[in-house]
PQR file of N, CA, C, O and H, with PARSE charges and radii, in Angstrom:
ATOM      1  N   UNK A   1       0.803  -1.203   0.000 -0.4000 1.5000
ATOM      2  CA  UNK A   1       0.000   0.000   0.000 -0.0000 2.0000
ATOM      3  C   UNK A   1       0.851   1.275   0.000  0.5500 1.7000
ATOM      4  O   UNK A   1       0.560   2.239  -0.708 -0.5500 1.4000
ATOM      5  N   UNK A   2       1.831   1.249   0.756 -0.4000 1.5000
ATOM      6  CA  UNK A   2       2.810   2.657   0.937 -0.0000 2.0000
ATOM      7  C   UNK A   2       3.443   2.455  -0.407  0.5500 1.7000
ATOM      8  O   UNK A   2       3.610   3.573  -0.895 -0.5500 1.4000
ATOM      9  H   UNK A   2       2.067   0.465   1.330  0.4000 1.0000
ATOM     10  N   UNK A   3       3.869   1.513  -1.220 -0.4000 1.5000
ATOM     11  CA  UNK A   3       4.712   1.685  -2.279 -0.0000 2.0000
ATOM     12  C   UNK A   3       3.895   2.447  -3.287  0.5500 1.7000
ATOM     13  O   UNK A   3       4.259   3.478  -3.851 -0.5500 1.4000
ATOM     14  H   UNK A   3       3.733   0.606  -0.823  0.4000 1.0000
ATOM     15  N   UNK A   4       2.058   1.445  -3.548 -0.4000 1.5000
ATOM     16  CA  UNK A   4       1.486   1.937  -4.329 -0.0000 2.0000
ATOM     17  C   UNK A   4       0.680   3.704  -3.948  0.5500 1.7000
ATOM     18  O   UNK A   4       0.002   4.365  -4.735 -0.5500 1.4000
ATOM     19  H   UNK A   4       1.762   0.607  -3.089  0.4000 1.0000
ATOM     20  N   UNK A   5       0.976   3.990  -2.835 -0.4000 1.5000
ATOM     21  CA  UNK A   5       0.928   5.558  -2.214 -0.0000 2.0000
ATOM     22  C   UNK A   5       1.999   6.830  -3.169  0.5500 1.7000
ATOM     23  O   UNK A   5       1.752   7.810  -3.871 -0.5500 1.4000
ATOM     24  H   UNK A   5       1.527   3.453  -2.196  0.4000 1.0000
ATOM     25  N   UNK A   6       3.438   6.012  -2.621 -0.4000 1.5000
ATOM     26  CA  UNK A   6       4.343   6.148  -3.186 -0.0000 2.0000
ATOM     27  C   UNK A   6       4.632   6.576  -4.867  0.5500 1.7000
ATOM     28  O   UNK A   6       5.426   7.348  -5.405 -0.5500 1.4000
ATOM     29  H   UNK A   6       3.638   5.216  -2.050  0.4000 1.0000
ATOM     30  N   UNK A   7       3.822   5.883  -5.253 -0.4000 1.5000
ATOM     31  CA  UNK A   7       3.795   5.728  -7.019 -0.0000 2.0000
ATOM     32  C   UNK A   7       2.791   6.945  -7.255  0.5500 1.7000
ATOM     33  O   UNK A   7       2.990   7.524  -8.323 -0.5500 1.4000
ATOM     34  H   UNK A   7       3.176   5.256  -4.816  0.4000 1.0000
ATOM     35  N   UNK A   8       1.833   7.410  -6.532 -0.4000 1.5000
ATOM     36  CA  UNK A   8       1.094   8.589  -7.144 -0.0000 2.0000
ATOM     37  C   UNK A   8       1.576   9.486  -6.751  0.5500 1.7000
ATOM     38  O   UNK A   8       0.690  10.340  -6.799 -0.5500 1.4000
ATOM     39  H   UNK A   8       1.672   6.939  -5.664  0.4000 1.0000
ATOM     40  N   UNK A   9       2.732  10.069  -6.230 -0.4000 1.5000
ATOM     41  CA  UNK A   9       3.178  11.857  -6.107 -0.0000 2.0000
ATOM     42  C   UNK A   9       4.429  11.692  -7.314  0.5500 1.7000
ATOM     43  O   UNK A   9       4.989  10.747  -7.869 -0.5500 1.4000
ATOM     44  H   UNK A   9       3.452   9.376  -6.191  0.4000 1.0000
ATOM     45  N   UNK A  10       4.505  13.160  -7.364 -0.4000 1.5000
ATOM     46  CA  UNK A  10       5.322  13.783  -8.455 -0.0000 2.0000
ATOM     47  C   UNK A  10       7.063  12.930  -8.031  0.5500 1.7000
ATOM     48  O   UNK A  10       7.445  12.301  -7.043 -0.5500 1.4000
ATOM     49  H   UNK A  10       4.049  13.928  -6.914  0.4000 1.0000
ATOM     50  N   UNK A  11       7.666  13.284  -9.202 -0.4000 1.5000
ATOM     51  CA  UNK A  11       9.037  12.125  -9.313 -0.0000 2.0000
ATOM     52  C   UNK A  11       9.646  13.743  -8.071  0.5500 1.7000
ATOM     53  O   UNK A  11      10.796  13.623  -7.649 -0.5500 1.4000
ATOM     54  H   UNK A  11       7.356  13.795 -10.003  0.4000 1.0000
ATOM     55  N   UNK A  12       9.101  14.653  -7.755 -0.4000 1.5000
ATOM     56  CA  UNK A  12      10.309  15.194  -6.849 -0.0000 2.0000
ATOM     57  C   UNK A  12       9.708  15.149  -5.572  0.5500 1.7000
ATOM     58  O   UNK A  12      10.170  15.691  -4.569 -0.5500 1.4000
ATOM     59  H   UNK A  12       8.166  14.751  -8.098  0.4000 1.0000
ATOM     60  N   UNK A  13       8.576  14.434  -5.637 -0.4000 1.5000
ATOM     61  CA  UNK A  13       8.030  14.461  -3.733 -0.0000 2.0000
ATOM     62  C   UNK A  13       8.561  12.851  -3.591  0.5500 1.7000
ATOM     63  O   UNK A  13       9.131  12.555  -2.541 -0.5500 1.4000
ATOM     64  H   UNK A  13       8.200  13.994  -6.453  0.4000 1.0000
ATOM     65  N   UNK A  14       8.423  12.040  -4.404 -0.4000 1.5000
ATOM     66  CA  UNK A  14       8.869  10.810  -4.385 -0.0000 2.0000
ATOM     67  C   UNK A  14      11.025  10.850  -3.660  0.5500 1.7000
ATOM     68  O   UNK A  14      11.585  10.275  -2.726 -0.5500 1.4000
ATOM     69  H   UNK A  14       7.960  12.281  -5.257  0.4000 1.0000
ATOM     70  N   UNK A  15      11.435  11.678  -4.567 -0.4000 1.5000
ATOM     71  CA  UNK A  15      12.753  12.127  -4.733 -0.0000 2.0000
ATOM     72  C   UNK A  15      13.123  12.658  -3.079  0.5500 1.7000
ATOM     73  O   UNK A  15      13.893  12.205  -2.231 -0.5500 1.4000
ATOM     74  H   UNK A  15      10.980  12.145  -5.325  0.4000 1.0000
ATOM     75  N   UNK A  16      12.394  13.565  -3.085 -0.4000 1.5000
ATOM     76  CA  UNK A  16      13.112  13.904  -1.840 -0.0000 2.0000
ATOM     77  C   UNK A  16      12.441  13.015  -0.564  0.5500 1.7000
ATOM     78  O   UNK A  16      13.354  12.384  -0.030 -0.5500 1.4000
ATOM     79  H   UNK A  16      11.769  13.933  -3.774  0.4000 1.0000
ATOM     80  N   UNK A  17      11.350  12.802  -0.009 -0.4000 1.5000
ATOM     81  CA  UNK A  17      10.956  11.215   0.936 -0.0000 2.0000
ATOM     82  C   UNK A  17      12.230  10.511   0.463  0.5500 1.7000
ATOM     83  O   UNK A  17      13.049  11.354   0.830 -0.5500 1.4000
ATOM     84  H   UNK A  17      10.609  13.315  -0.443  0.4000 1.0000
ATOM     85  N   UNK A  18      12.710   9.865   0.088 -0.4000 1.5000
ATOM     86  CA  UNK A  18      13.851   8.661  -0.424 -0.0000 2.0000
ATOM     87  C   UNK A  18      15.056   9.452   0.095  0.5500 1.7000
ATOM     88  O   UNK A  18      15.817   8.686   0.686 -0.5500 1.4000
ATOM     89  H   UNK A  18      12.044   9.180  -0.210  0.4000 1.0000
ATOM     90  N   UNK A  19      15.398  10.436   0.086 -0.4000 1.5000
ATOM     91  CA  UNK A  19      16.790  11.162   0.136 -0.0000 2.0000
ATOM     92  C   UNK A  19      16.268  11.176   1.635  0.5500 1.7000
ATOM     93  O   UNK A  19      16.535  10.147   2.256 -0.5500 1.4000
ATOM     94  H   UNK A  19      14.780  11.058  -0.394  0.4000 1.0000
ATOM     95  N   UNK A  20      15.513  12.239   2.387 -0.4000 1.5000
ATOM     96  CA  UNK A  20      15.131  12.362   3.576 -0.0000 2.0000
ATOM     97  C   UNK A  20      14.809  11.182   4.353  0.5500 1.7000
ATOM     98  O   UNK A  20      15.557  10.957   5.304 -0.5500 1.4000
ATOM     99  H   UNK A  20      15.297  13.075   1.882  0.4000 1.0000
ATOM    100  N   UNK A  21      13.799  10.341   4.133 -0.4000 1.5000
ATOM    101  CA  UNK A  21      12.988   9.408   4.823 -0.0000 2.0000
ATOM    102  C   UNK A  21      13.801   7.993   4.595  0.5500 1.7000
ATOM    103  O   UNK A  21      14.110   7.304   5.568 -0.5500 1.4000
ATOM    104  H   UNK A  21      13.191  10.524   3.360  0.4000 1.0000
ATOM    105  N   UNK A  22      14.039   7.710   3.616 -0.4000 1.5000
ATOM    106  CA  UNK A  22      14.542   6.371   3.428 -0.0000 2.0000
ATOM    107  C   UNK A  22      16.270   6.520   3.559  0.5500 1.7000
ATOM    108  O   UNK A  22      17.012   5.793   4.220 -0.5500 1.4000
ATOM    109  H   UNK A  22      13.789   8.269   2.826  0.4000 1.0000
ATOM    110  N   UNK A  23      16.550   7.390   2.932 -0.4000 1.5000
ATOM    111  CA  UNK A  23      18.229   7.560   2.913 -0.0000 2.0000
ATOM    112  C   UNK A  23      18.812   7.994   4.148  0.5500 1.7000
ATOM    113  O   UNK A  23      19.896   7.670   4.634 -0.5500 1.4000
ATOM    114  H   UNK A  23      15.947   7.981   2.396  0.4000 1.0000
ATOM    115  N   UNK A  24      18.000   8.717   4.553 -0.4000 1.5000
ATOM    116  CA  UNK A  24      18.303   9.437   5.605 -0.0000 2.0000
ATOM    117  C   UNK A  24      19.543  10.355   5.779  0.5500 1.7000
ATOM    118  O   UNK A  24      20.519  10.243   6.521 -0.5500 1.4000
ATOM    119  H   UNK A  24      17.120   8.980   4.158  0.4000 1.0000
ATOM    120  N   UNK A  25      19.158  11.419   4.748 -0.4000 1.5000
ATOM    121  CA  UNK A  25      19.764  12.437   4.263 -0.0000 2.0000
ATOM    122  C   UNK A  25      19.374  13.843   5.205  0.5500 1.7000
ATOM    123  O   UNK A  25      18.286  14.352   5.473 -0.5500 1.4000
ATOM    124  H   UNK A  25      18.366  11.510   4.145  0.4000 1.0000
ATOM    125  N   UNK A  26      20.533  14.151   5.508 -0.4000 1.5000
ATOM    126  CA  UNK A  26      20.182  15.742   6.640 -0.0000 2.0000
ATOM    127  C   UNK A  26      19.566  16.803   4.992  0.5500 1.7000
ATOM    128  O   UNK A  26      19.824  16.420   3.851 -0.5500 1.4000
ATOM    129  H   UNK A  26      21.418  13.737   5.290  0.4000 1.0000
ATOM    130  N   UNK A  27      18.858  17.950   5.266 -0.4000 1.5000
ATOM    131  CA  UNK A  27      18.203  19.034   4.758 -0.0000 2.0000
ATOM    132  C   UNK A  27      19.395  19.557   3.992  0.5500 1.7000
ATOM    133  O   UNK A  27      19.046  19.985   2.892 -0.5500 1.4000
ATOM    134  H   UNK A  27      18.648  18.262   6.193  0.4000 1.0000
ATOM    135  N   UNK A  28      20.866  19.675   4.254 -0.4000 1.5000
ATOM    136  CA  UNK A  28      21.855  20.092   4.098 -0.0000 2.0000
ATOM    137  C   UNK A  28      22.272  18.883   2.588  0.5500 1.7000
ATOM    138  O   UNK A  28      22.211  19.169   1.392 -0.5500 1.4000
ATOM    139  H   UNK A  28      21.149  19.327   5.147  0.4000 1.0000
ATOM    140  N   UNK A  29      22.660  17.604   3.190 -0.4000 1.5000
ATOM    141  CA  UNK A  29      22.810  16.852   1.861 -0.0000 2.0000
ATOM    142  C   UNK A  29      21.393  16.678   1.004  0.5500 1.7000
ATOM    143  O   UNK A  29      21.470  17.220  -0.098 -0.5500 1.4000
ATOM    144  H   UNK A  29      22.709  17.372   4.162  0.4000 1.0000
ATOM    145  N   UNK A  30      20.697  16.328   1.152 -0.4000 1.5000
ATOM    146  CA  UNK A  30      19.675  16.665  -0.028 -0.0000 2.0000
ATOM    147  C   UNK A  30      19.784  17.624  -0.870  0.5500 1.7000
ATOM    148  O   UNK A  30      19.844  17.361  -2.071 -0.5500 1.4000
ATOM    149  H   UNK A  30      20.634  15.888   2.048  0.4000 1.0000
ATOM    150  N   UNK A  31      19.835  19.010  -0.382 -0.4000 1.5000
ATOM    151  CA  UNK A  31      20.118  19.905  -0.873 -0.0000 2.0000
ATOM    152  C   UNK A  31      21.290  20.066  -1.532  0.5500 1.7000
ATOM    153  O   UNK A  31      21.155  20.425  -2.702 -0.5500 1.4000
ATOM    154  H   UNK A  31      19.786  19.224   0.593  0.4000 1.0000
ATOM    155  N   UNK A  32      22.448  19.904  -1.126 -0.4000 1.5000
ATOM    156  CA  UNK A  32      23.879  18.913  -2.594 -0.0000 2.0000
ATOM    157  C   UNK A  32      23.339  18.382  -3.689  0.5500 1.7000
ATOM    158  O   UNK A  32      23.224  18.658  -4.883 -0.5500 1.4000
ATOM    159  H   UNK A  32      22.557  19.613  -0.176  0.4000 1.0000
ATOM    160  N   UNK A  33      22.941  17.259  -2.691 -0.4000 1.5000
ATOM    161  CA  UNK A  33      22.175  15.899  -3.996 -0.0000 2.0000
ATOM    162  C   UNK A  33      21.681  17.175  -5.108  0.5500 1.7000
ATOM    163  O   UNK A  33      22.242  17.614  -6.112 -0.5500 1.4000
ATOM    164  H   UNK A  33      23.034  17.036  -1.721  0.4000 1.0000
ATOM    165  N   UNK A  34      20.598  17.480  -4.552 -0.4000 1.5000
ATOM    166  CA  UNK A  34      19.243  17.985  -5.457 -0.0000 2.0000
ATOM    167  C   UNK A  34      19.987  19.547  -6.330  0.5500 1.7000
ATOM    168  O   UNK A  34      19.468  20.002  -7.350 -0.5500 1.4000
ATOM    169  H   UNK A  34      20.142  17.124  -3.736  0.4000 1.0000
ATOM    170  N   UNK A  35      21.203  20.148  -5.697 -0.4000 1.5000
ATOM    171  CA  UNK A  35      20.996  21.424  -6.354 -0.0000 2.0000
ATOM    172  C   UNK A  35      19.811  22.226  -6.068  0.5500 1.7000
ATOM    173  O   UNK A  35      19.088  22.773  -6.900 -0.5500 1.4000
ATOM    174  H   UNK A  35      21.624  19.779  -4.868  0.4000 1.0000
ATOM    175  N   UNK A  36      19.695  22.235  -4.827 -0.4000 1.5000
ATOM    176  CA  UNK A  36      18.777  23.531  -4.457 -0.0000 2.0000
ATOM    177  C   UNK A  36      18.866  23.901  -3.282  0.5500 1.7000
ATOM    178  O   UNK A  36      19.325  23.183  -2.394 -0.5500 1.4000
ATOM    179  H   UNK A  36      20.283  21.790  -4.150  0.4000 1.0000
ATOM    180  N   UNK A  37      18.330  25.376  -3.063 -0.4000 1.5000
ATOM    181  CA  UNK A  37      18.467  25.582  -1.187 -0.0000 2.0000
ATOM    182  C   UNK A  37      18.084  24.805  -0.629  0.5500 1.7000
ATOM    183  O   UNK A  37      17.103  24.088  -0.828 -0.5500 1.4000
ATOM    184  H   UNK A  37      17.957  25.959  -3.784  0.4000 1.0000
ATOM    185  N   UNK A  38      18.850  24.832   0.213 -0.4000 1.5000
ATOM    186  CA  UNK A  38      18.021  23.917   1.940 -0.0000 2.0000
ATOM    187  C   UNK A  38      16.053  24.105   2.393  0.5500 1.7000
ATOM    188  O   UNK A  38      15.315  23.286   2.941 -0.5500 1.4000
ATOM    189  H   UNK A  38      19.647  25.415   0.374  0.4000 1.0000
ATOM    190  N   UNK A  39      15.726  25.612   1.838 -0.4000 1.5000
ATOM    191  CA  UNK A  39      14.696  26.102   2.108 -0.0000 2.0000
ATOM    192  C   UNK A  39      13.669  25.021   1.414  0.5500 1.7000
ATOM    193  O   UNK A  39      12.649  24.552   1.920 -0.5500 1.4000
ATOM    194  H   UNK A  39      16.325  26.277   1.393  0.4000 1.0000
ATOM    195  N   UNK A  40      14.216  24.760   0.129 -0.4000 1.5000
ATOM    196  CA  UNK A  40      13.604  23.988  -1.006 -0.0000 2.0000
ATOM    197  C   UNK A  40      13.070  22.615  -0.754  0.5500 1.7000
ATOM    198  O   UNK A  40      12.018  22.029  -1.012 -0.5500 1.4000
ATOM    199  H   UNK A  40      15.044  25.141  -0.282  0.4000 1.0000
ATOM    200  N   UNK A  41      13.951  22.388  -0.281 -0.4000 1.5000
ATOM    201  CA  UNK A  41      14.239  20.718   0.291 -0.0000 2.0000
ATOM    202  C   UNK A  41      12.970  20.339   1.227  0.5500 1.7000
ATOM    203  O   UNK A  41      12.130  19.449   1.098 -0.5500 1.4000
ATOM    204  H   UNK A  41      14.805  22.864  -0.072  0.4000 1.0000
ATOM    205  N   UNK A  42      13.211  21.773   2.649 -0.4000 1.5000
ATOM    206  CA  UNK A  42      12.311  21.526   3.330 -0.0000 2.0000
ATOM    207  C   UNK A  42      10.625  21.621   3.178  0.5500 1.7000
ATOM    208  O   UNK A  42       9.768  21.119   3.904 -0.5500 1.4000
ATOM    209  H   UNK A  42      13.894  22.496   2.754  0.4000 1.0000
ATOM    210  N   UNK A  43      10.472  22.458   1.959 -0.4000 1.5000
ATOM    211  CA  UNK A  43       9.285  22.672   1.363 -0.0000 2.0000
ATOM    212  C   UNK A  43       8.853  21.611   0.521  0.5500 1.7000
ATOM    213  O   UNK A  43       7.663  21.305   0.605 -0.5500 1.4000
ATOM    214  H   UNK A  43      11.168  22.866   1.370  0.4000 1.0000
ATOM    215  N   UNK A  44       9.632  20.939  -0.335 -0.4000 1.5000
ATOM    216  CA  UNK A  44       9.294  19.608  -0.788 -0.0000 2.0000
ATOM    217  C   UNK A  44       8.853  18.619   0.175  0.5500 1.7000
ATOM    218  O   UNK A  44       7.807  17.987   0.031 -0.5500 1.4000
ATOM    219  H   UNK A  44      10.598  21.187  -0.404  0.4000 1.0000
ATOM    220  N   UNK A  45       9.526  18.500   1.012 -0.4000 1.5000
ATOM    221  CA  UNK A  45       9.758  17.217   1.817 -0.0000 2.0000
ATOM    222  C   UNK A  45       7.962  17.716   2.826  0.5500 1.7000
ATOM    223  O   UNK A  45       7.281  16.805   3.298 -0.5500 1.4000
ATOM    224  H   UNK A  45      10.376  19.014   1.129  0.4000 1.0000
ATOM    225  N   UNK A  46       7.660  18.732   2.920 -0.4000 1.5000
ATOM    226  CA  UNK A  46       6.368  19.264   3.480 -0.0000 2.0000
ATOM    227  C   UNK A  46       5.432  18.978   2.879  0.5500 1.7000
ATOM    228  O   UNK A  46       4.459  18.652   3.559 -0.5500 1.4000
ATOM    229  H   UNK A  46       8.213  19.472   2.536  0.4000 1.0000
ATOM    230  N   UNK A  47       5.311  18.965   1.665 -0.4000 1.5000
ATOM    231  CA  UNK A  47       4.208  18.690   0.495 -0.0000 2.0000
ATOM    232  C   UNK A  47       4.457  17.192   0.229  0.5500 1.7000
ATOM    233  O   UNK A  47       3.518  16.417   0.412 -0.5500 1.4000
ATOM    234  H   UNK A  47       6.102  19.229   1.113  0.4000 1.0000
ATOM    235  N   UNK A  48       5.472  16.794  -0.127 -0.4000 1.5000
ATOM    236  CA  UNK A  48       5.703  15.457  -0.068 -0.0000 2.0000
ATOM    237  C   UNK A  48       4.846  14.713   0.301  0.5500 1.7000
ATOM    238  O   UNK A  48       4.263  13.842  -0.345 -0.5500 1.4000
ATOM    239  H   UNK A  48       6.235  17.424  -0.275  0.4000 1.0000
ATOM    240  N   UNK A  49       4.649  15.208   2.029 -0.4000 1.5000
ATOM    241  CA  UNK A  49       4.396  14.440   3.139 -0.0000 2.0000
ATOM    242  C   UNK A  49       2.928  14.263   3.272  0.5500 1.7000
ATOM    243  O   UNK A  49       2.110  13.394   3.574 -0.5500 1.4000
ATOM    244  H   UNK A  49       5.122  15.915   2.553  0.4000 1.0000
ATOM    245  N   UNK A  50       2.986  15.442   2.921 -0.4000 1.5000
ATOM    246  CA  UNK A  50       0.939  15.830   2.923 -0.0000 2.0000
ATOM    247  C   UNK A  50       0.403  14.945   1.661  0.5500 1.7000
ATOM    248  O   UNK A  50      -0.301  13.943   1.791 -0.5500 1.4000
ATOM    249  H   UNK A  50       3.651  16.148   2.676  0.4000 1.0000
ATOM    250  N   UNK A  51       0.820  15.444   0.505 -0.4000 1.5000
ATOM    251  CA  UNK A  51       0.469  14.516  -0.147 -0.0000 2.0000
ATOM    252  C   UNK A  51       0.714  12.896  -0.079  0.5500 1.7000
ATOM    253  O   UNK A  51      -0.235  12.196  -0.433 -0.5500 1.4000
ATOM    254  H   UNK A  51       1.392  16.258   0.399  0.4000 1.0000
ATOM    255  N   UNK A  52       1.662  12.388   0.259 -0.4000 1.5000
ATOM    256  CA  UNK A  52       1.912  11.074   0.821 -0.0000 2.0000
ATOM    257  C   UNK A  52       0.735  10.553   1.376  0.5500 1.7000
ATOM    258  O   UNK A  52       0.123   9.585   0.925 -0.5500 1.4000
ATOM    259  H   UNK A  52       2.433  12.957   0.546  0.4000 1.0000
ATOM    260  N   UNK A  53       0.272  11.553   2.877 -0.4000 1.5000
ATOM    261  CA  UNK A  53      -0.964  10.864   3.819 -0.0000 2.0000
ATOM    262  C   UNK A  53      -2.210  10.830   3.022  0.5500 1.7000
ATOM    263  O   UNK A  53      -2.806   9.757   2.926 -0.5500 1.4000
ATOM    264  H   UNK A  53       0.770  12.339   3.244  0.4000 1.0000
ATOM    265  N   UNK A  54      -2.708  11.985   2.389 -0.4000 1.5000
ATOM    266  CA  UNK A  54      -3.851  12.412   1.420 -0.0000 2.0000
ATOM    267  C   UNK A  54      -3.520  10.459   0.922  0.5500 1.7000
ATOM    268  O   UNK A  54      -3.863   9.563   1.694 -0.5500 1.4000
ATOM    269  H   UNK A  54      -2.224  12.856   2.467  0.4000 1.0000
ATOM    270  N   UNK A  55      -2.953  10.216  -0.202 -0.4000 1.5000
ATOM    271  CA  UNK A  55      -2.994   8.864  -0.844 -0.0000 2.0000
ATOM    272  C   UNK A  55      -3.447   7.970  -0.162  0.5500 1.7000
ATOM    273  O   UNK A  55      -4.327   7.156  -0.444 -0.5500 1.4000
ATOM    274  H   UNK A  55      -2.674  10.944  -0.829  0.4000 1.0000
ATOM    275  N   UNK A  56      -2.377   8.196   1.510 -0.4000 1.5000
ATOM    276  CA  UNK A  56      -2.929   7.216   2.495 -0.0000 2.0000
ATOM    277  C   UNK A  56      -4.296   6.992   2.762  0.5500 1.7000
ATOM    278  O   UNK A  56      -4.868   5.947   2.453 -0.5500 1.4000
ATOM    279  H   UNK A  56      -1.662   8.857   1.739  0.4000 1.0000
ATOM    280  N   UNK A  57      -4.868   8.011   3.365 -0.4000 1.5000
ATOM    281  CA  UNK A  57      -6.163   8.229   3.480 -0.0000 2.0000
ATOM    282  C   UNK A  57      -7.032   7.795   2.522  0.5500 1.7000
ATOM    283  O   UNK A  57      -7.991   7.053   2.732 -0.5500 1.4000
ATOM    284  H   UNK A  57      -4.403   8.860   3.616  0.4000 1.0000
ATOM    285  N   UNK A  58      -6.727   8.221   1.548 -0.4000 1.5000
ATOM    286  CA  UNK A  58      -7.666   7.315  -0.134 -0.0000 2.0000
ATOM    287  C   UNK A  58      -7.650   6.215   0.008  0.5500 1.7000
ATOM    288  O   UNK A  58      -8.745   5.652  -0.026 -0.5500 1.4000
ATOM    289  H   UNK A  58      -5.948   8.825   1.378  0.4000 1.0000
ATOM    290  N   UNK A  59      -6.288   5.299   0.258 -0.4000 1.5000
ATOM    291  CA  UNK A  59      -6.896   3.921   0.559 -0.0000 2.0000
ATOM    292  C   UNK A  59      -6.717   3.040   1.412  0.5500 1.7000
ATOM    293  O   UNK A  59      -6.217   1.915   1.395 -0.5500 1.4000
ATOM    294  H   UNK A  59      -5.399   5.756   0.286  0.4000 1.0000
ATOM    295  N   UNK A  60      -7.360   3.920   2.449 -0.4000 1.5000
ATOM    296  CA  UNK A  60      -8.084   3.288   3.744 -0.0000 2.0000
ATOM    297  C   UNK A  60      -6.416   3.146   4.595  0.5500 1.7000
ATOM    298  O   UNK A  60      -6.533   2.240   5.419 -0.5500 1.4000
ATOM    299  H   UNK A  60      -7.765   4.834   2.463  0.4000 1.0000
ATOM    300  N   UNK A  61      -5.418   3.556   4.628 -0.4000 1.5000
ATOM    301  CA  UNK A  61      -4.311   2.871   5.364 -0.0000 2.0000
ATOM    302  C   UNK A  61      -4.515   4.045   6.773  0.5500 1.7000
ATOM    303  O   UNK A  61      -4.900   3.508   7.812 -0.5500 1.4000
ATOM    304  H   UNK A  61      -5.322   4.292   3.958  0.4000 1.0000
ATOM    305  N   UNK A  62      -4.354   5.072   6.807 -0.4000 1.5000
ATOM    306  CA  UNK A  62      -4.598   6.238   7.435 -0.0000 2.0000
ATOM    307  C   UNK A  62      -5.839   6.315   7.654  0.5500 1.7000
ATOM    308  O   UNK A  62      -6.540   5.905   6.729 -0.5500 1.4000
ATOM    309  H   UNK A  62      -4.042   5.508   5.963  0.4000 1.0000
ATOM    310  N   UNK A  63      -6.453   6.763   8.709 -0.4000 1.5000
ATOM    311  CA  UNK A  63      -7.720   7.119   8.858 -0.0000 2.0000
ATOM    312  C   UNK A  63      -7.676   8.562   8.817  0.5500 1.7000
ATOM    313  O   UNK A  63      -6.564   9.039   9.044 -0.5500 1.4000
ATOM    314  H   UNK A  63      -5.884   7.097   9.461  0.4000 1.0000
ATOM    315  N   UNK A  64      -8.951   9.662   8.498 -0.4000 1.5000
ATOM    316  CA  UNK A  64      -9.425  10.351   7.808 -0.0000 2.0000
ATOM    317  C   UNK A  64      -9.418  11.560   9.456  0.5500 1.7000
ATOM    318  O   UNK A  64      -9.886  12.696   9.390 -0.5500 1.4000
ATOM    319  H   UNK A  64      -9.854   9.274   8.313  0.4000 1.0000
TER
END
């Protein structure tokens, strides 16, 4: 269910969750990785997240 969650956000909310969440990348290396401010990173990784649960919530893993 989290993979197929996973598969519906954009390739850069996907991108940064994996660098942050799975890699476990500080705000600082992501931001290397990615070529962008730190500010950036943390704003992705915010929307990311929201959108992440939203999916959750659609199917049934999260409650509402």
């Amino acid at each position: 269910m989290v993979g197929e969650a996973l598969r519906c956000l954009s390739g850069r909310h996907r991108e940064v969750i994996g660098l942050i969440h799975y890699l476990e990348y500080s705000v600082a290396q992501a931001s290397e990785h990615l070529g962008v401010p730190p500010g950036t990173v943390k704003s992705r990784t915010h929307y990311a997240m929201r959108a992440l649960r939203k999916a959750l919530e659609e199917r049934g893993v999260l409650g509402v």
